[in-house]
Phi, psi and omega in degrees: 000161180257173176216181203217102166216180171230192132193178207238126174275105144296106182268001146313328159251346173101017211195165173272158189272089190264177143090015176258141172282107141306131181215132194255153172233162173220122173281121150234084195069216183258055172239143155247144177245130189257116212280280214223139167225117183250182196218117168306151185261197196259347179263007144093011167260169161299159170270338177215166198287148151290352180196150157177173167066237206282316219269346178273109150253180178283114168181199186284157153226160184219094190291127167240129185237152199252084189323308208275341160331308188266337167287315162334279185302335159320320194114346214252115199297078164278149162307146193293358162221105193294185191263341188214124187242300174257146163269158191216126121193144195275181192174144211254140187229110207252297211252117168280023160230015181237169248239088200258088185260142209234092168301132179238136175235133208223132181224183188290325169266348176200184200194116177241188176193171164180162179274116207248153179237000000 
């Protein structure tokens, strides 16, 4: 069976991203249904997959991590409606036996991702 995981870069600092909250969703048409919600380790990852074994199928999903939260708490000075608060992003999972790892590397102004294994 596949599975599904991240983790998370401060590429402002060089280092993962701990202590952030993750919420995994599943789109069912323009609905989200909220599957899961973990917190990064200190190595800026889950301690466990976000989907995996029965519960990883095929559809959208939509991972939010909560970014200004962990800068905040960083030390790192935001405006009271930061530029990036949540990171959002979606995405599609076709094959249920393969390993879908969706990495985010994250600064206070920008975010990038890809599928990573």
């Amino acid at each position: 069976m596949g599975k599904l995981t991240t983790h998370v870069l401060d590429t402002a600092k060089g280092k993962p991203g701990a202590e952030i909250e993750v919420s995994l969703f599943r789109l069912d048409g323009n609905t989200l249904q909220h599957v899961i919600t973990m917190t990064t380790n200190h190595d800026g990852r889950t301690n466990e997959p976000l989907l995996e074994e029965t519960d990883f199928q095929r559809g959208k999903y939509q991972l939010q991590f909560n970014t200004a939260e962990y800068f905040i708490k960083s030390g790192v000075a935001l405006s009271d409606i930061p530029f990036l608060d949540d990171v959002v992003i979606r995405f599609g999972i076709d094959d249920e036996k393969a390993h879908y790892h969706v990495p985010l590397l994250v600064s206070p102004y920008s975010f990038s991702t890809y599928r990573g294994s």
